[in-house]
Each structure stands twice: as structure tokens, then as C-alpha cells.
C-alpha positions as CSV (number, residue, x, y, z in Angstrom):
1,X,0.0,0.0,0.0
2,X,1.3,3.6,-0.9
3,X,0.8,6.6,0.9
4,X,-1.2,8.0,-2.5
5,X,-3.6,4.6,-1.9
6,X,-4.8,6.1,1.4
7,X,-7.8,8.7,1.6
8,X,-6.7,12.4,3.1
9,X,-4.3,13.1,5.3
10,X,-2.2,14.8,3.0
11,X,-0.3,16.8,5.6
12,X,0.2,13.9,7.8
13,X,1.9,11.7,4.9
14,X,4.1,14.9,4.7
15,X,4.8,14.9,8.4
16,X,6.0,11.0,8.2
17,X,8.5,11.6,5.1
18,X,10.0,14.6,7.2
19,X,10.4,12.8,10.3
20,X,12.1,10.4,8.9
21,X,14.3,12.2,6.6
22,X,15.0,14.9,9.3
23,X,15.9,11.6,11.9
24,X,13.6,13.0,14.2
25,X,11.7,9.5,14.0
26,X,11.3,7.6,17.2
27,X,12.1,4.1,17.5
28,X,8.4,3.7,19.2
29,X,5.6,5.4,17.5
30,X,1.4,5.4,18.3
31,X,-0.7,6.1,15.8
32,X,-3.8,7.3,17.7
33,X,-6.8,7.7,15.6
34,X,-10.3,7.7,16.1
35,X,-12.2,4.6,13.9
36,X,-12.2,4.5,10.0
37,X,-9.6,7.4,9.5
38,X,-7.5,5.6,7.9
39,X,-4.7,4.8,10.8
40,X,-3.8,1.3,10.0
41,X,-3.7,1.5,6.0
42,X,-1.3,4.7,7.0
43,X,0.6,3.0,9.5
44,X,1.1,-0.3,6.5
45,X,2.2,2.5,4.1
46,X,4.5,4.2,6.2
47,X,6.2,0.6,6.7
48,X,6.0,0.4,2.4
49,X,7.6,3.5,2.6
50,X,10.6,2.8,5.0
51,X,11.1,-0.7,3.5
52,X,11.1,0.7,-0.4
53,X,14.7,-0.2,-2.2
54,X,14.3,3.2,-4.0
55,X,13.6,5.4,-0.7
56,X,16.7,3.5,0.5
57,X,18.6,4.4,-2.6
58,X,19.7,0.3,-2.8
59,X,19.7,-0.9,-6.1
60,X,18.2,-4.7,-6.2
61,X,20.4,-7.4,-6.0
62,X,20.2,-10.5,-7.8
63,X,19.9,-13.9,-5.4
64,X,22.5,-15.3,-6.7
65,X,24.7,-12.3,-6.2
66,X,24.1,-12.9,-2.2
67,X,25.6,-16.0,-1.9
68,X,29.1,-14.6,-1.7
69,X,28.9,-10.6,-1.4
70,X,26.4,-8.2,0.6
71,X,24.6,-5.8,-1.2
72,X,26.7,-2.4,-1.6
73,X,24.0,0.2,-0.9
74,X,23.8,2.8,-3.9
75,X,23.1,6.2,-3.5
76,X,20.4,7.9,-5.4
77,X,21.1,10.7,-7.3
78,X,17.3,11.8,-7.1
79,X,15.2,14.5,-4.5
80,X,13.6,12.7,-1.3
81,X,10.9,10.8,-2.1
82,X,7.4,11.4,-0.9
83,X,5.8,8.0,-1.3
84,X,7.2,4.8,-2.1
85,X,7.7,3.4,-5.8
86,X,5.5,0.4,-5.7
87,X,7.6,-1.6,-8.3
88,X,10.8,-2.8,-6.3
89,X,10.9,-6.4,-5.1
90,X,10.4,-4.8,-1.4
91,X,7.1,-3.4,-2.4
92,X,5.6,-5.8,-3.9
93,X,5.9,-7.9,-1.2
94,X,5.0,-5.3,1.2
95,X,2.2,-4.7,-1.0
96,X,0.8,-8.1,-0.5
97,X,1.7,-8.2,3.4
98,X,4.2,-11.0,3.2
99,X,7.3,-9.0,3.6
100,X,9.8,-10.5,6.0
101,X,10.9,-7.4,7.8
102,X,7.1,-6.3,8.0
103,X,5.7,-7.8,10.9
104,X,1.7,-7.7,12.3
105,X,0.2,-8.2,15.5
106,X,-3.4,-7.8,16.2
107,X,-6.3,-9.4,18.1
108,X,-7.1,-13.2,18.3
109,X,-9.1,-15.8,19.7
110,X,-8.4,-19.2,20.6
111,X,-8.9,-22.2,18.6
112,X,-8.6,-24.6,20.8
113,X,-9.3,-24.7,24.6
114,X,-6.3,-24.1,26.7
115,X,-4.2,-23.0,23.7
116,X,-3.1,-19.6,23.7
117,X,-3.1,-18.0,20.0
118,X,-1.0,-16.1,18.2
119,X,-1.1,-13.9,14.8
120,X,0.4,-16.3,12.8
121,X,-2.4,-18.4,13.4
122,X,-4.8,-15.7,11.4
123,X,-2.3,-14.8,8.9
124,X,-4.8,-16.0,6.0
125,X,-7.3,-14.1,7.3
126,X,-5.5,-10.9,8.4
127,X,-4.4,-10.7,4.8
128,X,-7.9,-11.1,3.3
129,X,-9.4,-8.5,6.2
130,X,-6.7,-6.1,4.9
131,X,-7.2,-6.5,1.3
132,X,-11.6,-6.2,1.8
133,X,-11.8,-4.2,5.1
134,X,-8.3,-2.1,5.7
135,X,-10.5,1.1,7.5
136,X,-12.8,-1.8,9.7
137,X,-13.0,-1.8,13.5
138,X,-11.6,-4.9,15.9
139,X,-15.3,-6.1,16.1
140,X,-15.2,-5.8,12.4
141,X,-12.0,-7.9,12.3
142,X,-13.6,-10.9,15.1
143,X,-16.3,-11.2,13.5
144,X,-14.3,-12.2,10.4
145,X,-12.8,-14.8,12.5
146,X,-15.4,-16.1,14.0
147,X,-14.8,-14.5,17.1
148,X,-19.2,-14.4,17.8
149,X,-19.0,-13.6,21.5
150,X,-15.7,-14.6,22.2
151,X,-13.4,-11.7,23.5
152,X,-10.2,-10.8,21.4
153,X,-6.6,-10.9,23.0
154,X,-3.1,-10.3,22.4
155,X,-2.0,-13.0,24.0
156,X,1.6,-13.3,26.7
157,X,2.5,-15.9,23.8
158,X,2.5,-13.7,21.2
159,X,4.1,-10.9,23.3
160,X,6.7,-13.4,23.7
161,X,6.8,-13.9,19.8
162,X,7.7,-10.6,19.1
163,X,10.2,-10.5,21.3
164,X,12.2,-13.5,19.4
165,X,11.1,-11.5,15.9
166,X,12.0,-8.3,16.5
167,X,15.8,-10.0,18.6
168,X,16.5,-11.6,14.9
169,X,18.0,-9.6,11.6
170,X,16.2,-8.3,9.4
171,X,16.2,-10.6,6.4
172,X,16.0,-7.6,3.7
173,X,15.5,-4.1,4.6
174,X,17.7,-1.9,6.7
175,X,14.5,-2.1,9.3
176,X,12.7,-4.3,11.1
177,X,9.1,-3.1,11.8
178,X,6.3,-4.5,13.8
179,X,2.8,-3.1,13.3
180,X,0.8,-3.8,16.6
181,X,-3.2,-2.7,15.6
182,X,-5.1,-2.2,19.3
183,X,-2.7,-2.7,21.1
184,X,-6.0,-2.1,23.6
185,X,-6.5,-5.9,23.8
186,X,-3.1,-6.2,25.2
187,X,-3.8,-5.8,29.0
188,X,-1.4,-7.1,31.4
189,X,0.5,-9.0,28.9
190,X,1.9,-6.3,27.7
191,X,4.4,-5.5,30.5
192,X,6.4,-8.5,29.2
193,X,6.9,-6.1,25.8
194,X,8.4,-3.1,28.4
195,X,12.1,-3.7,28.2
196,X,12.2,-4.5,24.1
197,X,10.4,-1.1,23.8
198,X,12.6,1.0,26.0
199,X,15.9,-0.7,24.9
200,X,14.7,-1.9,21.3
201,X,17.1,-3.9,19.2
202,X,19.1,-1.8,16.6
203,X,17.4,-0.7,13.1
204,X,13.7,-1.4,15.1
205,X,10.8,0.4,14.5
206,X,7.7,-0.6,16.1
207,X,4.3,1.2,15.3
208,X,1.3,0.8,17.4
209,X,-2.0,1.3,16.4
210,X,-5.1,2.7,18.4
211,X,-8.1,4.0,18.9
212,X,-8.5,4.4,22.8
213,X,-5.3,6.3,24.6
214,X,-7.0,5.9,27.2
215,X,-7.2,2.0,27.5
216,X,-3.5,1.5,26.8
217,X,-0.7,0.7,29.4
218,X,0.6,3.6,30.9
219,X,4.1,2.0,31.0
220,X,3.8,1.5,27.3
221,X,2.3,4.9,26.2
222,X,4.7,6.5,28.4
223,X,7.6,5.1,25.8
224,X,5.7,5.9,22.6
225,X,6.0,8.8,20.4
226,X,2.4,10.0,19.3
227,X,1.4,10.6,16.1
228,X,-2.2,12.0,16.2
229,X,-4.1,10.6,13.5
230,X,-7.1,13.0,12.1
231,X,-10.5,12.6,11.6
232,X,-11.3,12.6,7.6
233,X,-12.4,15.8,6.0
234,X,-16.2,15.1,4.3
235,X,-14.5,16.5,1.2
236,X,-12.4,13.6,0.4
237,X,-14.6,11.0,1.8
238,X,-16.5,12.5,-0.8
239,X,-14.2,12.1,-3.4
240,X,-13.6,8.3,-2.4
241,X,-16.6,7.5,-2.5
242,X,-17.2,8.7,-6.2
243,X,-14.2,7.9,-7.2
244,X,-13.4,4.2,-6.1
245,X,-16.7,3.1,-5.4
246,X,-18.8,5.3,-8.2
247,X,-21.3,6.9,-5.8
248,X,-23.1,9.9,-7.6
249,X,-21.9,13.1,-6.3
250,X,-24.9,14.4,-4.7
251,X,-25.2,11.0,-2.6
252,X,-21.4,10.9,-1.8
253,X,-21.9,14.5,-0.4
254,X,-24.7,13.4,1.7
255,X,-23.2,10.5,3.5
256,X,-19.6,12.1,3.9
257,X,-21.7,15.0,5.5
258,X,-23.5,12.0,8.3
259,X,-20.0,10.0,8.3
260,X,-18.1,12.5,10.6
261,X,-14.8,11.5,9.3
262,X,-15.4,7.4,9.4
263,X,-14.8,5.8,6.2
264,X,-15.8,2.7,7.6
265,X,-19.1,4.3,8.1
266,X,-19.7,5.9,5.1
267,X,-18.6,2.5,3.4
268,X,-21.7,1.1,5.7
269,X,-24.1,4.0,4.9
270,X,-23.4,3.6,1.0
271,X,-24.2,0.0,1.3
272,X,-27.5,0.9,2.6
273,X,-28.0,3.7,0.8
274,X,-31.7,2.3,-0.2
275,X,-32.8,1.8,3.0
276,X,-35.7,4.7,4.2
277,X,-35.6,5.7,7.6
278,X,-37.7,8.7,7.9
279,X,-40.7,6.6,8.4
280,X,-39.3,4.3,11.0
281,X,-38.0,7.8,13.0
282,X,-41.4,9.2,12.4
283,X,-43.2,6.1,13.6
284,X,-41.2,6.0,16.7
285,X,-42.0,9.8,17.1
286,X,-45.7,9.5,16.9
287,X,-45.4,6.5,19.3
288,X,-43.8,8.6,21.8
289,X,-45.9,11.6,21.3
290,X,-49.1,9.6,22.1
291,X,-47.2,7.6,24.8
292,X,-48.6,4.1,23.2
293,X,-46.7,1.7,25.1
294,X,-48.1,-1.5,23.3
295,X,-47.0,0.5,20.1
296,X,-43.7,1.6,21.0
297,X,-42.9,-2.4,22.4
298,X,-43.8,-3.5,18.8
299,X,-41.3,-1.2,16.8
300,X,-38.5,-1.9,19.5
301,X,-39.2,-5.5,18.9
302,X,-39.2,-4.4,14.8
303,X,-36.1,-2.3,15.3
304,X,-34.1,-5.2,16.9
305,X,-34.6,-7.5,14.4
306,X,-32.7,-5.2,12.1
307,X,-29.1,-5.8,13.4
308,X,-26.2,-4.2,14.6
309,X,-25.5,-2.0,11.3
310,X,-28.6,-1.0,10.4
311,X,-29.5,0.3,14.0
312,X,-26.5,2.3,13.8
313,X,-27.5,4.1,10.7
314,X,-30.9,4.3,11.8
315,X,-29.6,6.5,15.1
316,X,-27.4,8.6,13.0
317,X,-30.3,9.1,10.1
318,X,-32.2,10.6,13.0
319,X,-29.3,12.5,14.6
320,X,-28.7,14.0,11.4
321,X,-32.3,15.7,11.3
322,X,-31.8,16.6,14.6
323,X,-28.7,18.4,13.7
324,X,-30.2,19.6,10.9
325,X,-33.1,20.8,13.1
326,X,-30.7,23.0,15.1
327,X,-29.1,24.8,12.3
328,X,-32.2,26.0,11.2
329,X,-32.9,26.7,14.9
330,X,-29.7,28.9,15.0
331,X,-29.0,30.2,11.4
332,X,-32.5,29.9,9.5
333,X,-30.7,27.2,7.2
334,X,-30.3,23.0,7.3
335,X,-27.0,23.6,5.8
336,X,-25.9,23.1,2.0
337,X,-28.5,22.5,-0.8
338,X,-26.5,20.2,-2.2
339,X,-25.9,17.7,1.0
340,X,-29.3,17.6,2.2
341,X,-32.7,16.4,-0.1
342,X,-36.0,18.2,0.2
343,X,-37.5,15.6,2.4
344,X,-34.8,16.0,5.0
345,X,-35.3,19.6,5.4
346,X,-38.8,19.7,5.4
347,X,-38.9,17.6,8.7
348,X,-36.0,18.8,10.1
349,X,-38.3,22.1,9.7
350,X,-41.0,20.3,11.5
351,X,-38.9,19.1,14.4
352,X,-37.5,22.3,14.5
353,X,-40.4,24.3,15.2
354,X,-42.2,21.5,18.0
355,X,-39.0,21.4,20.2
356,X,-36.7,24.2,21.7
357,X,-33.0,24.3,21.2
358,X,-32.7,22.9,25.0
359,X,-34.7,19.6,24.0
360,X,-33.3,19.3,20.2
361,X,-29.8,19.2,22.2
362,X,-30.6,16.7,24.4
363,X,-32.7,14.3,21.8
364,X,-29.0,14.8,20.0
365,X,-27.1,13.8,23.3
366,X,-29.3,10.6,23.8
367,X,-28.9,9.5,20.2
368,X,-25.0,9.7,20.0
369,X,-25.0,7.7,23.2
370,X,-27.4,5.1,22.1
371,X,-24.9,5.2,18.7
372,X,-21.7,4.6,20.9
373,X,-23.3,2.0,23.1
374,X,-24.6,-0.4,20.2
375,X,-21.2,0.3,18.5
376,X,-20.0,-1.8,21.7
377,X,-22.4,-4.3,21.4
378,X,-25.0,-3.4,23.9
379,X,-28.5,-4.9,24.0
380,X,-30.7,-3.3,21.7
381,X,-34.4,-3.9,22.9
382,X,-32.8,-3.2,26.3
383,X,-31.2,0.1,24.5
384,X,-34.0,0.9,23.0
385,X,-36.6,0.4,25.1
386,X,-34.7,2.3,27.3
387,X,-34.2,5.2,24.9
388,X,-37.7,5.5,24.3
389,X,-38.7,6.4,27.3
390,X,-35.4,9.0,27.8
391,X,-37.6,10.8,24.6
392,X,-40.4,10.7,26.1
393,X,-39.6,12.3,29.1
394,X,-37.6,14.9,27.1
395,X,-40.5,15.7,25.1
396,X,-43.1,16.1,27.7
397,X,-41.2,17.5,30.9
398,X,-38.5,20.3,30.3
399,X,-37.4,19.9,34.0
400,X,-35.8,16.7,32.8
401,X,-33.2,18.5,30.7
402,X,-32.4,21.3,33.5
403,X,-31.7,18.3,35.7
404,X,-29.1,16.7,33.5
């Protein structure tokens, strides 16, 4: 992967090449992220990059040659390169994740009882998750593995199998890099990976990969250099989306306007881009309003049925009018012409004009929650049920929202 295969981040590409042409490059990085910006597919094409015969300025070598003299290294005559080629031997294998210098760790499960996995186990997989699924979450990445309700783990025996990895030679490239993704799932285990970080063998680079600072060992974030990872502009989710998946334009701008920087979610959205949620939100609204409790039982029972995914978009469909609602609340406007269809507007208008900005903001709070909570795999007709009746009492009683 190449640093021109990844979506955005322009400036933080730049940022990489200069570190590491300036040697201000740590031997220990974090690349913190929030989900579906893109951190691992940069992280995979920094690792391109550092591993690329022509960045090196090495000329290949042919096998043969190797038998009896080391490569000379060769300097190129040529200005610092900004992304790798993509033709030398060392891409191409980098390209398709088998490069012998380029090493992965990343959540497992175990196979059999009492057997404690390791990545290797998953390699098959891992490569098939990266080639369909590179912005995905961890669940995203279980799931493919079968994981169901089994929790994921980086396991003391694969902690220990870096260590003997990263102790050996590199094979080919003048680094040795291991790319740890969630390195949240390491817990406890990961103490036993303290001393390789703080005295790392030479030519080293590990990069870890994560979404939750806050869920890492402070011993190992303490020895990591942090490279904050951005959240995607809408602009070139956009322009992904029309471009490598041949999404019309004025759809493209309306889901990188509800995606908030996730591709992963936008990838989600555009795969459902039939579904029609208006009249499941203003079913559920009209259930509230006449507090029908037999009514609203029967479309949480309907709404749970629809799965993870689909709840998810069905939240955000309704945050966005809600959002919506409050621009038009504040400014007189739902926002650009061009993001937003007529229908949209019209009850965004509607809910706009039945609630005050006190109540639109905490509908909007409630729903984000709800988002984040079946995101980590809460129960939805518990969730639901539940959020229902937060609604409800929003609507009707005012006091409610003082009190929070």
C-alpha cells in the first residue's frame, strides 16, 4: 500500500516523510486515531515506505549475487521521495503483506481450549481482512474470524513472539518493523513487551496502532512517540466514494456529511444507501408523542430485528435531522442544498419548530449515546426500550433536561 492509496491526510503523509528524513523519527511510534480514519492503512504504508529499495537508494540485487557478497548500498542521485515506488521487489511484497521485515500483531481468539493464539495463526485471514476491510473496527476484524462472543486478546505468547522477531535480523530491509493494531486488547500482557520497547534492538521500529489512549498501558504509552491521526475531511470521503466506489456526487456529499470523518461508516451507509428511515423515525415519534406503550414495544421488537448495522444508521439518520433541526434553529438554514434532499429539510423544519433548542440538544445527546453503546455491542431492545422512554420524558417534561 502507498501513501497515495490512502484517503486524506495529505499533511500527515508529509509529516511522516519529514520525520524520517530529518531523523527525528522515534524508535516507538502510536498512531492514535479515532475509527475508520484511515490509521492502520497509514501506519502499512508508512512501513511500504521505510522498507522501499528506492527510498533506500539500494539498487536490487540478484539472489545469486548474495551468496558470496552483501549488497553495496547505492546512493540515489534523485530528491527525497514522498511515497514509495510500488515496483521494487520490497514493495511488492510489502504490497501483499508478506514482507519479511514487516511484521503484524493484532487481536485473536483461541482455537482450541487451553491453547493460547498467536497472529500467525490468522495470517490467511489478516491478509484477506486487509485487502476487503483495511478502514474496519476490531469487532469488524472478530467477526471475520469467527470471534461471535468470544473476547479478542493479544496474548503473553505472542508478546513473547515478538520478542524472538524483532531479537533476529532483518532478512532484507535496513528495518525491522512490527505493526501492533489495538494494542488495547493487550492488558497485562503487555508488560512483558516493556524492556524490548525502552531498549529496542538496533534498526527497530515498532508502530502501534489505536483508537483508545486511554485504554493502553501507561508504562507502554509513556515510551511511545504519538502521532495523532485525524478525523477525515467530508471532502475527500467524498471524493472516495465517487471515485473508487462510483457513488453519484450528490449522494457521496450526503453520507460524507452524516459520516463525521469514518470511512468505515460511510462505506456502511453507501451499502444501505436504499434503505428509508424517515418513516421508522417518524413512527417511533408518533409512538412517543401519544405515549402508546403497546405500540412503541412493537417497533423496538421491529427495530431489533434489524441488526447491529442498520440500528446504527438508523440513530445517525435521525441525529442527522436533529442536527439539521438546530441549524435551522440557530442560522435559518439545514446547511448546503446540495448535501441535504428536500424531504430531509422539510422535517428537520417540523422538528424544528415542535421542540426548543434545550430539548433538540438533548434528543441529539441521547442518540449519540445510544450510537456509541450499540457500537460496543450493547443490547438493543434493552437500549432501546430504554431510549424510548429518555424521549419521552424529554419531550413532555423540560425539568428533565435542566436536571441533567
Amino acid at each position: 500500500m502507498q501513501f497515495r492509496d490512502i484517503i486524506g491526510q495529505k499533511d500527515l503523509k508529509h509529516q511522516l516523510v519529514q520525520l524520517y528524513n530529518q531523523n527525528r523519527l522515534g524508535h516507538a511510534l502510536l498512531f492514535l486515531g479515532k475509527e475508520g480514519n484511515g490509521a492502520l492503512a497509514l501506519a502499512i504504508a508508512f512501513a511500504q515506505y521505510l522498507v522501499c529499495e528506492k527510498v533506500q537508494g539500494i539498487s536490487s540485487i540478484p539472489p545469486a549475487a548474495l551468496l558470496f557478497d552483501a549488497p553495496e548500498p547505492v546512493t540515489a542521485d534523485v530528491e527525497p521521495m514522498f511515497d514509495s515506488c510500488g515496483e521494487c521487489p520490497a514493495c511488492q511484497k510489502a504490497a501483499k503483506w508478506i514482507h519479511p521485515d514487516i511484521h503484524f500483531t493484532y487481536p485473536t481468539i483461541t482455537k482450541k481450549p487451553n491453547e493460547k493464539p498467536i497472529a500467525a495463526d490468522y495470517a490467511t485471514e489478516w491478509r484477506n481482512f486487509l485487502k476487503t476491510d483495511i478502514y474496519g473496527n476490531s469487532f469488524d476484524w472478530l467477526q471475520t474470524i469467527g470471534a461471535e462472543n468470544q473476547q479478542g486478546n493479544i496474548t503473553s505468547r505472542e508478546c513473547h513472539e515478538i520478542i524472538r522477531k524483532m531479537s533476529l535480523k532483518s532478512f532484507e530491509a535496513p528495518f525491522k518493523i512490527l505493526i501492533m493494531w489495538m494494542p488495547e486488547y493487550l492488558d497485562r500482557e503487555g508488560n512483558i513487551l516493556l524492556k524490548l520497547i525502552e531498549e529496542p534492538p538496533a534498526n527497530s521500529l515498532f508502530i502501534l496502532v489505536s483508537e483508545q489512549e486511554s485504554k493502553l498501558l501507561p508504562t507502554i504509552l509513556s515510551r511511545l512517540q504519538l502521532i495523532k491521526v485525524p478525523r477525515l475531511k467530508p471532502i475527500d470521503i467524498e471524493a472516495s466514494l465517487e471515485l473508487k466506489e462510483g457513488c453519484p456526487p450528490t449522494e457521496a456529499a450526503s453520507i460524507a456529511a452524516i459520516a463525521d470523518g469514518n470511512y468505515r461508516e460511510a462505506l456502511h451507509m453507501l451499502k444501505h444507501a436504499d434503505d428509508d428511515w424517515e418513516p421508522w423515525i417518524k413512527s417511533w415519534l408518533n409512538d412517543i408523542f401519544r405515549n402508546t406503550r403497546e405500540a412503541q414495544m412493537k417497533w423496538v421488537d421491529e427495530v431489533q430485528k434489524l441488526g447491529r448495522e442498520r440500528q446504527k444508521l438508523l440513530l445517525k439518520q435521525f441525529l442527522q435531522l436533529i442536527e439539521m433541526a438546530i441549524r435551522v434553529k440557530i442560522s435559518g438554514t439545514a446547511g448546503p442544498a446540495n448535501t441535504e434532499n428536500e424531504l430531509k429539510v422539510e422535517l428537520a423544519g417540523k422538528l424544528e419548530k415542535k421542540f426548543d433548542a434545550g430539548q433538540l440538544e438533548a434528543i441529539a445527546r441521547e442518540l449519540s449515546d445510544a450510537s456509541y453503546y450499540i457500537e460496543r455491542n450493547a443490547n438493543a431492545k434493552m437500549l432501546f426500550t430504554a431510549l424510548t422512554i429518555k424521549l419521552y420524558y424529554i419531550i413532555t417534561n423540560k425539568s428533565v433536561i435542566l436536571a441533567n
